[in-house]
PDB file of N, CA, C and O in Angstrom, chain B, residues numbered from 101:
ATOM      1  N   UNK B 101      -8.508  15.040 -12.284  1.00  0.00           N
ATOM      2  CA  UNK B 101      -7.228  14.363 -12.470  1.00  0.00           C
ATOM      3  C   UNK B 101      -6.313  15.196 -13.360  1.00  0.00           C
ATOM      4  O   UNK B 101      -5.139  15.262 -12.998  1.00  0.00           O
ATOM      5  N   UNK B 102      -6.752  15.990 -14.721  1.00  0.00           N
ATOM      6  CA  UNK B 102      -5.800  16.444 -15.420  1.00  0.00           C
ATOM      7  C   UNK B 102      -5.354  17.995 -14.923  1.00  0.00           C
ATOM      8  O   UNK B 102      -4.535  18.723 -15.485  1.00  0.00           O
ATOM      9  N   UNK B 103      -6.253  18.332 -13.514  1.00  0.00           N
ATOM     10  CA  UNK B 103      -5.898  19.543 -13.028  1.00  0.00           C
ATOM     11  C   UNK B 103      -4.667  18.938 -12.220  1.00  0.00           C
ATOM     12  O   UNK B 103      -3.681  19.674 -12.244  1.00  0.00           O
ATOM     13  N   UNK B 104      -4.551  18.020 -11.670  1.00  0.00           N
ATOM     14  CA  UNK B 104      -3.400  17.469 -10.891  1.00  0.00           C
ATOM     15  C   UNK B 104      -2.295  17.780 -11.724  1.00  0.00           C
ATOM     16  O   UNK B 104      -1.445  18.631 -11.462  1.00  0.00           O
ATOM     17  N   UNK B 105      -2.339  16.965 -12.876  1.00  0.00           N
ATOM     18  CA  UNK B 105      -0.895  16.987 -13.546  1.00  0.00           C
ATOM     19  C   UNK B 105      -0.581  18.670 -14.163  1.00  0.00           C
ATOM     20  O   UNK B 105       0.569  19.090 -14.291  1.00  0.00           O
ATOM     21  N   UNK B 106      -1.619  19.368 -14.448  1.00  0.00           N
ATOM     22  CA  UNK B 106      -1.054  20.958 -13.968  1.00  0.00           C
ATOM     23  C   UNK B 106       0.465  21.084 -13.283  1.00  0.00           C
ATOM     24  O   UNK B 106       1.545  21.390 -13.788  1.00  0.00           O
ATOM     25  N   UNK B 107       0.100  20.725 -11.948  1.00  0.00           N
ATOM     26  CA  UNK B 107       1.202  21.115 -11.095  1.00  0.00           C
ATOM     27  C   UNK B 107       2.375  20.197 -10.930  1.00  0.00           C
ATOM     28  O   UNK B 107       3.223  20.442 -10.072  1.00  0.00           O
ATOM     29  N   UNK B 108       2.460  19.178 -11.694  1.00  0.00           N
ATOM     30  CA  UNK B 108       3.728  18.177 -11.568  1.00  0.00           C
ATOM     31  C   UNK B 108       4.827  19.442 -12.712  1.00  0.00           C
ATOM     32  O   UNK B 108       4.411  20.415 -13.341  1.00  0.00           O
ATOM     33  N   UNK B 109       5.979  19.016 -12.630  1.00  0.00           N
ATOM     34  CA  UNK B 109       6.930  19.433 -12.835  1.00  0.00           C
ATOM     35  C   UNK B 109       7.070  18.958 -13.945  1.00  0.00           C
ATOM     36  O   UNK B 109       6.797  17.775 -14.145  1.00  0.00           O
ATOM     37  N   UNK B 110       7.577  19.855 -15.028  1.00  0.00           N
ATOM     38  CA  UNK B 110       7.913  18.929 -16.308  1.00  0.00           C
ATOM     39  C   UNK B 110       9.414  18.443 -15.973  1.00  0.00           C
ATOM     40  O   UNK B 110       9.902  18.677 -14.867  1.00  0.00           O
ATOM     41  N   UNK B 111      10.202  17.679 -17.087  1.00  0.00           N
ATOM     42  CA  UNK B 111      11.268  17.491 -17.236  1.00  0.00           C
ATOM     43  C   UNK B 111      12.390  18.575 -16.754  1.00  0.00           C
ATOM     44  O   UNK B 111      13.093  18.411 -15.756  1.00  0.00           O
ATOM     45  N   UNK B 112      12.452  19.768 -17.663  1.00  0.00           N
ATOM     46  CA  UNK B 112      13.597  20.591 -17.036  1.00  0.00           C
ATOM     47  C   UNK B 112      13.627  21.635 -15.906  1.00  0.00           C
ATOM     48  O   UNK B 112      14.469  22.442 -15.510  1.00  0.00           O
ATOM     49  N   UNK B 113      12.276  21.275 -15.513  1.00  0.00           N
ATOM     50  CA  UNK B 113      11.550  21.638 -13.986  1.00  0.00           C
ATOM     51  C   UNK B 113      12.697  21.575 -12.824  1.00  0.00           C
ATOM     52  O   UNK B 113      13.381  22.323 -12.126  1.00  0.00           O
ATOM     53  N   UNK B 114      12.349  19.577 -13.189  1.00  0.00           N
ATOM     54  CA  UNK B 114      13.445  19.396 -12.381  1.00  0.00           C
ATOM     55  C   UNK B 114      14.503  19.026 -12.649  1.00  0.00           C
ATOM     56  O   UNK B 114      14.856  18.016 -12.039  1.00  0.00           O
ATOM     57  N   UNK B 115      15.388  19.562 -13.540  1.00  0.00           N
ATOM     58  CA  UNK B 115      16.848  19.678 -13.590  1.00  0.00           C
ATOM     59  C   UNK B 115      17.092  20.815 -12.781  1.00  0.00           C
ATOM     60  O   UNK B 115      18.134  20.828 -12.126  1.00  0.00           O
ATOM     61  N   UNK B 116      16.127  21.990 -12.700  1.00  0.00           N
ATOM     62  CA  UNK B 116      16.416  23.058 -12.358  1.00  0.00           C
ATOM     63  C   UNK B 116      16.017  22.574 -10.795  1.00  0.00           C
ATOM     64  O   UNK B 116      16.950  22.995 -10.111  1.00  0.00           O
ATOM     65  N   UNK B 117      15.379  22.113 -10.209  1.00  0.00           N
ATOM     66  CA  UNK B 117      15.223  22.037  -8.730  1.00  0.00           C
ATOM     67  C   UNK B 117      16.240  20.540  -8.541  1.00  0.00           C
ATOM     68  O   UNK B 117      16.188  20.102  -7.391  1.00  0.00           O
ATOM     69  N   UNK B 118      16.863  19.974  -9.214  1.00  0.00           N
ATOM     70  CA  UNK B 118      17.916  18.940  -8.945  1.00  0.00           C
ATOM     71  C   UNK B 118      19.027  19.954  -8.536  1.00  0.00           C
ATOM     72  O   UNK B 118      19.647  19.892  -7.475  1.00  0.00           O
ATOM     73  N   UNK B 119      19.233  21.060  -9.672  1.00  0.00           N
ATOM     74  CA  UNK B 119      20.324  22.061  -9.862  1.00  0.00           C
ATOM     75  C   UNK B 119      20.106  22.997  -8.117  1.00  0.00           C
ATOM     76  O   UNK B 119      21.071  23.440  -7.494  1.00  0.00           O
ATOM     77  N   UNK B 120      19.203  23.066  -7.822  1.00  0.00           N
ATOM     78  CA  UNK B 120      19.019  24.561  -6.582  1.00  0.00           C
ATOM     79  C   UNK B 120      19.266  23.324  -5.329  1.00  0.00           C
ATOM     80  O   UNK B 120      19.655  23.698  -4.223  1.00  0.00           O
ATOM     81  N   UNK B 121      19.055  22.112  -5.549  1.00  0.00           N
ATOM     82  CA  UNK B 121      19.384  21.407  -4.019  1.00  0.00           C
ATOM     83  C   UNK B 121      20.450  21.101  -4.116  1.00  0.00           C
ATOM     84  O   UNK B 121      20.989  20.723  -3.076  1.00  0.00           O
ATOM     85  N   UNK B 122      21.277  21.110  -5.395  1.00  0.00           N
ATOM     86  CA  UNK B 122      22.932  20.654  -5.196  1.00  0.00           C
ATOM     87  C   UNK B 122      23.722  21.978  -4.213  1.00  0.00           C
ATOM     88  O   UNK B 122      24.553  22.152  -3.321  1.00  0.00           O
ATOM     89  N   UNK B 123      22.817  22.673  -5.080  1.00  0.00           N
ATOM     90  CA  UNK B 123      23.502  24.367  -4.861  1.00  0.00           C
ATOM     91  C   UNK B 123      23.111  24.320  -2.879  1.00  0.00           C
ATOM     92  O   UNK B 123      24.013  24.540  -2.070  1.00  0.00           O
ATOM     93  N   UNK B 124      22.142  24.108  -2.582  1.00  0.00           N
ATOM     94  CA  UNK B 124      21.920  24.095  -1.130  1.00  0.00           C
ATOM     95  C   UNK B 124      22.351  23.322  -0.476  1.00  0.00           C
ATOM     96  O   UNK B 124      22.790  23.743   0.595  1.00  0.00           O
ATOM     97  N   UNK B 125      22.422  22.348  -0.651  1.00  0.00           N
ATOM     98  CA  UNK B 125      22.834  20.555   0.695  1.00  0.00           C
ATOM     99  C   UNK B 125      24.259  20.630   0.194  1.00  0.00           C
ATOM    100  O   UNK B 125      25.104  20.280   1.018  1.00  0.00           O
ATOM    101  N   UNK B 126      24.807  21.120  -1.305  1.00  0.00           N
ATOM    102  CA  UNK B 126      26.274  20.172  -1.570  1.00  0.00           C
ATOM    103  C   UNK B 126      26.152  18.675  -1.974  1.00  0.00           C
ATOM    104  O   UNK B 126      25.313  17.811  -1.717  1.00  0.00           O
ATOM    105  N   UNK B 127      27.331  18.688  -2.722  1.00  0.00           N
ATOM    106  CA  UNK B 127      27.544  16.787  -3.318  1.00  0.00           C
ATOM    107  C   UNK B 127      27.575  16.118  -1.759  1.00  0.00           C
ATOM    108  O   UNK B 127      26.944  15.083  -1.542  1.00  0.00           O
ATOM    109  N   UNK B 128      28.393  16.819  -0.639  1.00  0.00           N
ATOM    110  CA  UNK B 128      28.614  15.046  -0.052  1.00  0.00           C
ATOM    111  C   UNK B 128      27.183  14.806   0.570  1.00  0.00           C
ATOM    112  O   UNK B 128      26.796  13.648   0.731  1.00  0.00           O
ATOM    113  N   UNK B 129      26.316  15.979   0.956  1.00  0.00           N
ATOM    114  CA  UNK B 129      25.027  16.037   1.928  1.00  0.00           C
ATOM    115  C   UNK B 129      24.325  15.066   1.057  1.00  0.00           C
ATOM    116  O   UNK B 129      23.777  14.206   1.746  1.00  0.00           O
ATOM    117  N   UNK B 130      24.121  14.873  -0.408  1.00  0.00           N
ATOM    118  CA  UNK B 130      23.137  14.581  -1.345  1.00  0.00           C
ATOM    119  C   UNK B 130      23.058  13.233  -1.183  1.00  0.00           C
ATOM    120  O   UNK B 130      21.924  12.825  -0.931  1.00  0.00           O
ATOM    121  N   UNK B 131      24.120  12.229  -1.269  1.00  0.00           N
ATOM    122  CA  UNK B 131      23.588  10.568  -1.141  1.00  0.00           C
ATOM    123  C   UNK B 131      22.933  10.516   0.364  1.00  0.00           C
ATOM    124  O   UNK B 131      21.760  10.147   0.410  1.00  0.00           O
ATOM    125  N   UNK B 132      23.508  10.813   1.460  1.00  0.00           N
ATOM    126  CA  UNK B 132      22.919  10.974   2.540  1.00  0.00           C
ATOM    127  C   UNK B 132      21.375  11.196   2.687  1.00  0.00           C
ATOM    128  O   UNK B 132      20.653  10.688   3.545  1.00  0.00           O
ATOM    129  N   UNK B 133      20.935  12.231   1.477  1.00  0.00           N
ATOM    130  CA  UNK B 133      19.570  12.631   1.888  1.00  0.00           C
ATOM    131  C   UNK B 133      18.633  12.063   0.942  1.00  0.00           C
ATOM    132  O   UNK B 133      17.480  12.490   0.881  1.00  0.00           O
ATOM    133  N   UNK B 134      19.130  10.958   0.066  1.00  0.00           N
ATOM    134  CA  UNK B 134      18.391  10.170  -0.718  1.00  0.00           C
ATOM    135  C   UNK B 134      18.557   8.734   0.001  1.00  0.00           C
ATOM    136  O   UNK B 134      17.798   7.810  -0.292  1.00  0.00           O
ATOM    137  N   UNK B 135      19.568   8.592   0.941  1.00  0.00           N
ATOM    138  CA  UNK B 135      19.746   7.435   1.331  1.00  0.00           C
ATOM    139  C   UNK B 135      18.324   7.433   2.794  1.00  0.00           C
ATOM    140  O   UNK B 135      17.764   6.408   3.183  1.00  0.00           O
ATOM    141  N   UNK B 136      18.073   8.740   3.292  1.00  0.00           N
ATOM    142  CA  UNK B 136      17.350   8.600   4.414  1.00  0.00           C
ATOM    143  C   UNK B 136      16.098   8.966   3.285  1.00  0.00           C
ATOM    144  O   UNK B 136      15.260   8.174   3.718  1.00  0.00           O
ATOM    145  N   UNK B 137      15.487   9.576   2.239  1.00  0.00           N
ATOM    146  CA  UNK B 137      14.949   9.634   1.437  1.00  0.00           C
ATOM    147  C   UNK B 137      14.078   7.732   1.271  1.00  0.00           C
ATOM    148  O   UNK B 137      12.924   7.384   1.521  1.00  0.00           O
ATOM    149  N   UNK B 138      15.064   7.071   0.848  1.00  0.00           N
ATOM    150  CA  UNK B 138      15.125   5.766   0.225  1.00  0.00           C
ATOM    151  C   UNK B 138      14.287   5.224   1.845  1.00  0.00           C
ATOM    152  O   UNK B 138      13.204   4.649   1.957  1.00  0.00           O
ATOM    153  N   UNK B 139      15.052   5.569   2.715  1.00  0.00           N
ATOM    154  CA  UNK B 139      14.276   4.509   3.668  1.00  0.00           C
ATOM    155  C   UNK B 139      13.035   4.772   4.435  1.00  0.00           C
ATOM    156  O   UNK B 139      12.378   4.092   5.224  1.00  0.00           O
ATOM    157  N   UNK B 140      12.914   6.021   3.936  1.00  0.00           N
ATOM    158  CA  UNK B 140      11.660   6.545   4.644  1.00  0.00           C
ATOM    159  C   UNK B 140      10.302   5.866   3.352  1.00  0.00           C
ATOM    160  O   UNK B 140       9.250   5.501   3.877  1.00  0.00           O
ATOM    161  N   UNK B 141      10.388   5.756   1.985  1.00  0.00           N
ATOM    162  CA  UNK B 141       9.686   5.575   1.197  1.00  0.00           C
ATOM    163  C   UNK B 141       9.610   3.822   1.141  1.00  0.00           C
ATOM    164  O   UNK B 141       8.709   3.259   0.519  1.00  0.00           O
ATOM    165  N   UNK B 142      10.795   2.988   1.957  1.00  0.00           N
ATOM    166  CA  UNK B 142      10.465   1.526   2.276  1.00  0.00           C
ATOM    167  C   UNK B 142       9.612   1.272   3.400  1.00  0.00           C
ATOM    168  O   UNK B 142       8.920   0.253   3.412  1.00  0.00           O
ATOM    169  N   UNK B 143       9.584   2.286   4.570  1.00  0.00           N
ATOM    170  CA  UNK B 143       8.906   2.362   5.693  1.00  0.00           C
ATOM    171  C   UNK B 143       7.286   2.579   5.307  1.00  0.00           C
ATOM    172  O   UNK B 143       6.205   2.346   5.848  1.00  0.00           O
ATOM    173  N   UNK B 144       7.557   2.910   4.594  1.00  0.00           N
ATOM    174  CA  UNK B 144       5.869   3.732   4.224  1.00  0.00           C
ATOM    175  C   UNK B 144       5.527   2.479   3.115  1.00  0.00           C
ATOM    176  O   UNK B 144       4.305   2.475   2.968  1.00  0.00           O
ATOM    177  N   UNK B 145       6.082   1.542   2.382  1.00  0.00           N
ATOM    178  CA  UNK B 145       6.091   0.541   1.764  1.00  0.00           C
ATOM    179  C   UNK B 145       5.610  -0.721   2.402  1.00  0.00           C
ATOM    180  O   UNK B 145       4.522  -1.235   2.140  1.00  0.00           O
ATOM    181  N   UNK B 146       6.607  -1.261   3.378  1.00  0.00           N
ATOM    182  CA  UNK B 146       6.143  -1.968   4.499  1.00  0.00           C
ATOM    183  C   UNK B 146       5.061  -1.623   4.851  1.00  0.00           C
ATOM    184  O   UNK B 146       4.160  -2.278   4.326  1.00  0.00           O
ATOM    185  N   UNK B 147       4.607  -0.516   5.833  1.00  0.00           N
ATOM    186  CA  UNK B 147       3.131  -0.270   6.386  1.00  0.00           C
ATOM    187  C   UNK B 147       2.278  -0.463   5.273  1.00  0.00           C
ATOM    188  O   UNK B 147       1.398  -1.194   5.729  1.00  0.00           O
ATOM    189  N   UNK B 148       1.944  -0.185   3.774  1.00  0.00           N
ATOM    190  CA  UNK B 148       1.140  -0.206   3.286  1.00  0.00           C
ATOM    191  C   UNK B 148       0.810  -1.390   3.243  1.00  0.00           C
ATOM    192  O   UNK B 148      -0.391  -1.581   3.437  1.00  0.00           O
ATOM    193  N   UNK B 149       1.719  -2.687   2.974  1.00  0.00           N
ATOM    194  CA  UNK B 149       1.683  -3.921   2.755  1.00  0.00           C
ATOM    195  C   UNK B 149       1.235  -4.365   4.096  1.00  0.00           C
ATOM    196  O   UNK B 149       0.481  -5.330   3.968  1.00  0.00           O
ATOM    197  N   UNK B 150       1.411  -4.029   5.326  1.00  0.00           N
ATOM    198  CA  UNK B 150       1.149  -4.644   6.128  1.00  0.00           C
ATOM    199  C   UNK B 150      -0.269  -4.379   6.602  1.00  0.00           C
ATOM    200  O   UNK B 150      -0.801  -5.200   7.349  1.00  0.00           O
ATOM    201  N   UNK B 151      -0.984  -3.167   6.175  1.00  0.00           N
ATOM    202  CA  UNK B 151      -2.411  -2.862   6.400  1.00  0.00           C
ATOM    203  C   UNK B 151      -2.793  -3.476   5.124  1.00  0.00           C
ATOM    204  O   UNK B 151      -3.973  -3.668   5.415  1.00  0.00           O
ATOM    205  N   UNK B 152      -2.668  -3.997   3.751  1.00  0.00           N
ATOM    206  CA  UNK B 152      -3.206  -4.728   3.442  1.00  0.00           C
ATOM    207  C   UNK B 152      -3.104  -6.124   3.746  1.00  0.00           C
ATOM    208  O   UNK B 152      -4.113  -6.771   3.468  1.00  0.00           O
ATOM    209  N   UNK B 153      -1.975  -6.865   4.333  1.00  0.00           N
ATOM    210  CA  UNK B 153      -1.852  -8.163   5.016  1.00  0.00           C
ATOM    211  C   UNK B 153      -2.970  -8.391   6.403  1.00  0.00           C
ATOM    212  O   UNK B 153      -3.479  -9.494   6.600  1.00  0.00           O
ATOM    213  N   UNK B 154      -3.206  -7.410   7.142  1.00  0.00           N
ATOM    214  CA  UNK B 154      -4.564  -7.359   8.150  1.00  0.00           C
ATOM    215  C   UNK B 154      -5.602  -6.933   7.419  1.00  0.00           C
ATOM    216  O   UNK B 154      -6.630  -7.417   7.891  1.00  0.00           O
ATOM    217  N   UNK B 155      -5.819  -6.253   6.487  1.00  0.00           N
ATOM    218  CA  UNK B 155      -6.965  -6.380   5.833  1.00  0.00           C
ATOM    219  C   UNK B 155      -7.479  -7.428   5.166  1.00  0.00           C
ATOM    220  O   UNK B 155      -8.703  -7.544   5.101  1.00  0.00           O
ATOM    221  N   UNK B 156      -6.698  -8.287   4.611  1.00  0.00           N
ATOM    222  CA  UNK B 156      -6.692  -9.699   4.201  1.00  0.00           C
ATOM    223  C   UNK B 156      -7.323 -10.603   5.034  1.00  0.00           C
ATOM    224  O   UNK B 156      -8.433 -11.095   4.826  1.00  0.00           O
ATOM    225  N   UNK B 157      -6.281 -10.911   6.401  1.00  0.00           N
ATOM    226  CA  UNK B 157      -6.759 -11.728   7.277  1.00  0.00           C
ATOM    227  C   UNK B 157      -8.039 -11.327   8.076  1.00  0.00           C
ATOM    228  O   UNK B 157      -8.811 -12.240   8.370  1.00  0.00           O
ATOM    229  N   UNK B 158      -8.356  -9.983   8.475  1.00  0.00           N
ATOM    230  CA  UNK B 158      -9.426  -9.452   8.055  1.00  0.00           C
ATOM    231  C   UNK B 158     -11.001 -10.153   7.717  1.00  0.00           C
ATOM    232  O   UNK B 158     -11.835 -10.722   8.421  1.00  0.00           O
ATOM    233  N   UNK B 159     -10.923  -9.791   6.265  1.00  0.00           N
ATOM    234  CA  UNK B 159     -11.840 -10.082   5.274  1.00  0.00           C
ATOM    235  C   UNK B 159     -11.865 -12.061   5.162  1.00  0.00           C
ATOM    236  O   UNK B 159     -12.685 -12.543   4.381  1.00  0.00           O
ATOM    237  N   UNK B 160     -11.049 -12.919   5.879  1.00  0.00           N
ATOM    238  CA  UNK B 160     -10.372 -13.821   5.827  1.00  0.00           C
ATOM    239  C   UNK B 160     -12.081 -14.281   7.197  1.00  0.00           C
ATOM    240  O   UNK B 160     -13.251 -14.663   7.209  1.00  0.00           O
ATOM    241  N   UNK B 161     -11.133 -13.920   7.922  1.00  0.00           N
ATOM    242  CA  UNK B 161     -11.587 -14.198   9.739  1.00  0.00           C
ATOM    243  C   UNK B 161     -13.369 -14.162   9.581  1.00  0.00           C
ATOM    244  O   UNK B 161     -14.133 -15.014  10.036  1.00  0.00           O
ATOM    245  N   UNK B 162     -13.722 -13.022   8.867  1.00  0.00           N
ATOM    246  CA  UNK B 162     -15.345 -12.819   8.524  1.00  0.00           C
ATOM    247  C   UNK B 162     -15.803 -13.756   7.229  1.00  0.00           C
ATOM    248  O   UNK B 162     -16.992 -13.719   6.912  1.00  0.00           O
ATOM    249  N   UNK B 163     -15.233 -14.281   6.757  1.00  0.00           N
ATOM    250  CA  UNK B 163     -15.798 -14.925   5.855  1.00  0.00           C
ATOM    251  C   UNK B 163     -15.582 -16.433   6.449  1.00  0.00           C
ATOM    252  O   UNK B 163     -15.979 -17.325   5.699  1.00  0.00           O
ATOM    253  N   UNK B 164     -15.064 -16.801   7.572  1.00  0.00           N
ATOM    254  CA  UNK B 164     -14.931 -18.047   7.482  1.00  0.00           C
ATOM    255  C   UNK B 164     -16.104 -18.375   8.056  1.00  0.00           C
ATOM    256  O   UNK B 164     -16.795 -19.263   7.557  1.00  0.00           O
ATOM    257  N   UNK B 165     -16.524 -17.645   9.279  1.00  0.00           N
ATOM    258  CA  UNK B 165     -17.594 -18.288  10.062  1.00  0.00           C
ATOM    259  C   UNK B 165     -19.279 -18.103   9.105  1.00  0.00           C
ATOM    260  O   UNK B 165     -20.377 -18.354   9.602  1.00  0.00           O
ATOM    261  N   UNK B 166     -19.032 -17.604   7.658  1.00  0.00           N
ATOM    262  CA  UNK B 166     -20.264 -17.548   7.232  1.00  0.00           C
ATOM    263  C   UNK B 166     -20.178 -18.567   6.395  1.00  0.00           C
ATOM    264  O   UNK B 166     -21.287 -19.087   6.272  1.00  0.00           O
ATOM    265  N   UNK B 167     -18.993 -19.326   5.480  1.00  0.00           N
ATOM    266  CA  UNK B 167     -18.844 -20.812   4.888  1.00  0.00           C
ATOM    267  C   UNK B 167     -19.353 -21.899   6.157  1.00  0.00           C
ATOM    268  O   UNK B 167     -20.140 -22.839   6.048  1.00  0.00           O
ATOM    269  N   UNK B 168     -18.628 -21.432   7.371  1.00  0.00           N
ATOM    270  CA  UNK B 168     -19.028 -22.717   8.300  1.00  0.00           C
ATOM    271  C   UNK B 168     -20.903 -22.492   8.022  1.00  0.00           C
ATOM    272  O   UNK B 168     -21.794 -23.219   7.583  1.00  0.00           O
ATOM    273  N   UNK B 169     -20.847 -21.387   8.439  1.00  0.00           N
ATOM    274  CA  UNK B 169     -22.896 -21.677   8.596  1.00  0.00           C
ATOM    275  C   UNK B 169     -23.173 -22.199   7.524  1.00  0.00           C
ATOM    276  O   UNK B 169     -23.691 -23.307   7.658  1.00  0.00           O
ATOM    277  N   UNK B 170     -22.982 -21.694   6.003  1.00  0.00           N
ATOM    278  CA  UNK B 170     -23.437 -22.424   5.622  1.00  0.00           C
ATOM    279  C   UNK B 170     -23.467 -23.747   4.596  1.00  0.00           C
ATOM    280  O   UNK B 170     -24.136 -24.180   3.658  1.00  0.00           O
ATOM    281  N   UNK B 171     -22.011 -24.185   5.593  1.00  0.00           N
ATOM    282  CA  UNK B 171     -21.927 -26.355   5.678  1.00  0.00           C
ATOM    283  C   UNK B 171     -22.832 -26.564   6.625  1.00  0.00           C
ATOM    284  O   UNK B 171     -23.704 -27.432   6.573  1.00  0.00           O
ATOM    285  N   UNK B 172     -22.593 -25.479   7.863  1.00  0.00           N
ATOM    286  CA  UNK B 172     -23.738 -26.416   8.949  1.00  0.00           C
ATOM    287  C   UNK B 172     -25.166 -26.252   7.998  1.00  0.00           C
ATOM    288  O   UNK B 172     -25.503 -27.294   7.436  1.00  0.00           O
ATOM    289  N   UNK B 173     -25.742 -25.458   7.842  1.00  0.00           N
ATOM    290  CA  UNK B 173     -27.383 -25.646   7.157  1.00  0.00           C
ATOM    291  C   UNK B 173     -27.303 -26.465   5.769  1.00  0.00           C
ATOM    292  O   UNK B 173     -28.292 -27.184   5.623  1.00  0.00           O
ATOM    293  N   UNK B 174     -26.495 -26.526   4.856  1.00  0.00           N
ATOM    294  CA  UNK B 174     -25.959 -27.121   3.887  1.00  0.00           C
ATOM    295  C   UNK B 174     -26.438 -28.839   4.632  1.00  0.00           C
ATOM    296  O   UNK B 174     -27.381 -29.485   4.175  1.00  0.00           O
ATOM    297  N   UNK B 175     -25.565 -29.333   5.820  1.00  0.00           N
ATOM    298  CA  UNK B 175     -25.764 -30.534   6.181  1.00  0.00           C
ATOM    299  C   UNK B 175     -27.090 -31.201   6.854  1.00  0.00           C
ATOM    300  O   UNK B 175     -27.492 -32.350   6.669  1.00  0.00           O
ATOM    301  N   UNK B 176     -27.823 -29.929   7.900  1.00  0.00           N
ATOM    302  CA  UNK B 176     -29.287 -29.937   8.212  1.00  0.00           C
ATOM    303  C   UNK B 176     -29.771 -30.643   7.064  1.00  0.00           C
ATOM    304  O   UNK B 176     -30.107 -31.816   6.901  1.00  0.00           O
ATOM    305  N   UNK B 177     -29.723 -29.606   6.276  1.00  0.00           N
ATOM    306  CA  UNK B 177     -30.611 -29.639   5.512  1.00  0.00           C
ATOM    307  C   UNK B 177     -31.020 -31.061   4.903  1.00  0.00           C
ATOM    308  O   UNK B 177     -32.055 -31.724   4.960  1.00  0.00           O
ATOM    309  N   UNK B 178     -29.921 -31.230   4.369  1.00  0.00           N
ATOM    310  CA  UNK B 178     -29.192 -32.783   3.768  1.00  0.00           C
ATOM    311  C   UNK B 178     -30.170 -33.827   5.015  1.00  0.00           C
ATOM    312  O   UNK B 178     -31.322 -34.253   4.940  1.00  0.00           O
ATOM    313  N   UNK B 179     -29.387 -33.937   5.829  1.00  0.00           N
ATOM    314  CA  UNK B 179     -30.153 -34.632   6.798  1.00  0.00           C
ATOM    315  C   UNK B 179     -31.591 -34.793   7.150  1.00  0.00           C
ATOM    316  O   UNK B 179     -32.012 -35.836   7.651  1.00  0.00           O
ATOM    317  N   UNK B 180     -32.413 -33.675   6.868  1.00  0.00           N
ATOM    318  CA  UNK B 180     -33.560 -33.330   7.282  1.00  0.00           C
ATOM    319  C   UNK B 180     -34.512 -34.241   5.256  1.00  0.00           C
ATOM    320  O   UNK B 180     -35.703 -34.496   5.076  1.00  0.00           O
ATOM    321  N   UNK B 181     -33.574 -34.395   4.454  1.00  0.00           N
ATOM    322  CA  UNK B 181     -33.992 -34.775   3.563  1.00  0.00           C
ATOM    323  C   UNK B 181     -33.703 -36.047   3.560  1.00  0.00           C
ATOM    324  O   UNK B 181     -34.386 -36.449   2.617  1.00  0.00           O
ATOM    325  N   UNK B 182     -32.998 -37.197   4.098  1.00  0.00           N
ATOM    326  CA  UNK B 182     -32.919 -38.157   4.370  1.00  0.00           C
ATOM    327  C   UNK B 182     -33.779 -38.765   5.416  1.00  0.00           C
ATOM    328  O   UNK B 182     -33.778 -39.990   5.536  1.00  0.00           O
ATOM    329  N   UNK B 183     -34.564 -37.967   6.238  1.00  0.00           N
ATOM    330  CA  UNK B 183     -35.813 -39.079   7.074  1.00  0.00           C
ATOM    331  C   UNK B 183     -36.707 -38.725   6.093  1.00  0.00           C
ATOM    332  O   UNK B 183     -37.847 -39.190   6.100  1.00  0.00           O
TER     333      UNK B 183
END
């Protein structure tokens, strides 16, 4: 893990790579490419949420039919102690 943060960028890292993409795209290109930026990182937001929403129902769907079994043996049982 602390070899990871090695390679993150410090602070005036990226002033200096804020500074070289102004210099490349230009001011008007720049909201544009944070605006398709922005929606690509909600897209990928959504999907995550939504593979954990089927993983849910999921883990949901398999657990129900093992509570039913065991009310059904739960009630046998019960029963089988009443004769």
């Amino acid at each position: 893990m602390t070899n990871l943060l090695l390679f993150l960028p410090s602070g005036s890292e990226w002033i200096i790579i804020g500074l070289i993409v102004l210099l490349i795209f230009g001011p008007k290109k720049i909201p544009e490419l944070m605006k398709g930026l922005g929606k690509g990182v909600k897209s990928f937001k959504d999907g995550i949420n939504e593979a954990k929403e089927e993983l849910k129902d999921t883990k949901e769907e398999i657990d129900k039919p093992a509570d039913k079994t065991k009310n059904e043996d739960s009630e046998s049982t019960s029963k089988e102690e009443k004769k």
